[in-house]
N, C-alpha and C positions, 0 to 999 in steps of 0.2 A: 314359520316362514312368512316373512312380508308379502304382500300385496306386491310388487316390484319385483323381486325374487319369483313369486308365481308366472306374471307378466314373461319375465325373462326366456325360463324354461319352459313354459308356455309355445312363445314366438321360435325358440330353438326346437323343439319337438315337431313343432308345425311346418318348419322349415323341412326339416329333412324328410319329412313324411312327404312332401310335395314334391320334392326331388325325385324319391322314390314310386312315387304315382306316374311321375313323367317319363324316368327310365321304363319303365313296364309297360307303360302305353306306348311310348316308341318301339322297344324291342317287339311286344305282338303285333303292332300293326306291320312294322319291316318284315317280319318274317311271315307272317300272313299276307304280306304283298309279295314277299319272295315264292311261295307257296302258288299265290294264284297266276305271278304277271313271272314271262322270264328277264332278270334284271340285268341284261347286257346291255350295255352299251348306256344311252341318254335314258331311256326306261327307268333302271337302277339311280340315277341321278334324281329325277325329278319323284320317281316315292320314295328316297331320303329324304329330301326335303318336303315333300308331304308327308311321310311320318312325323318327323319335327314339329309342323306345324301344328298336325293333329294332336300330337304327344302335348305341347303347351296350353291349345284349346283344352284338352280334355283332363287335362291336370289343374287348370284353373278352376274349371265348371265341378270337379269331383272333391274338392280341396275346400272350394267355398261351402257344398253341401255338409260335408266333413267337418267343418270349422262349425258352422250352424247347427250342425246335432249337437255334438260335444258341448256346447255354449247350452245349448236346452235344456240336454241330459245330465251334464255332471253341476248346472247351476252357477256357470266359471263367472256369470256377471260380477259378484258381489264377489269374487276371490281374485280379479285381476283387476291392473289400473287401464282406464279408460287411453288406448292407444290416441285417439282422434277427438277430442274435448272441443265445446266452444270454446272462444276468450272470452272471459267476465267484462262486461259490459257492453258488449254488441246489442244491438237491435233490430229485428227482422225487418 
């Protein structure tokens, strides 16, 4: 497989894995908010969307660490194309 193809299924994997981290953290935190607060009425409304929030915060912050192991551990620098490149001739 190309460098590219790696890249590809790579960015695919990573995607859905992040998706995945975020439904998860949404659902425990909803339902661990349902558990502690009672969610009638505006209550229910606003830890929705604090769930959400958190769900995104902490699917970011678990995704970046995630992404950084795996980059360590399986050595993926030299098996995928550099998403974010200089352009060739700039100067700092």
């Amino acid at each position: 497989m190309s460098k590219q193809s790696n890249t590809a299924i790579f960015i695919i994997l990573a995607t859905i894995v992040n998706i995945l981290i975020m439904l998860a953290i949404f659902v425990i935190f909803f339902v661990v908010a349902g558990l502690i607060f009672d969610l009638n009425g505006n209550l229910g409304v606003i830890m929705l969307g604090l769930s959400f929030i958190v769900a995104i915060g902490g699917s970011i912050f678990i995704y970046s660490k995630l992404v950084n192991w795996a980059v360590v551990k399986f050595n993926l620098e030299e098996k995928l194309v550099p998403l974010f490149s200089r352009k060739k001739g700039r100067k700092k």
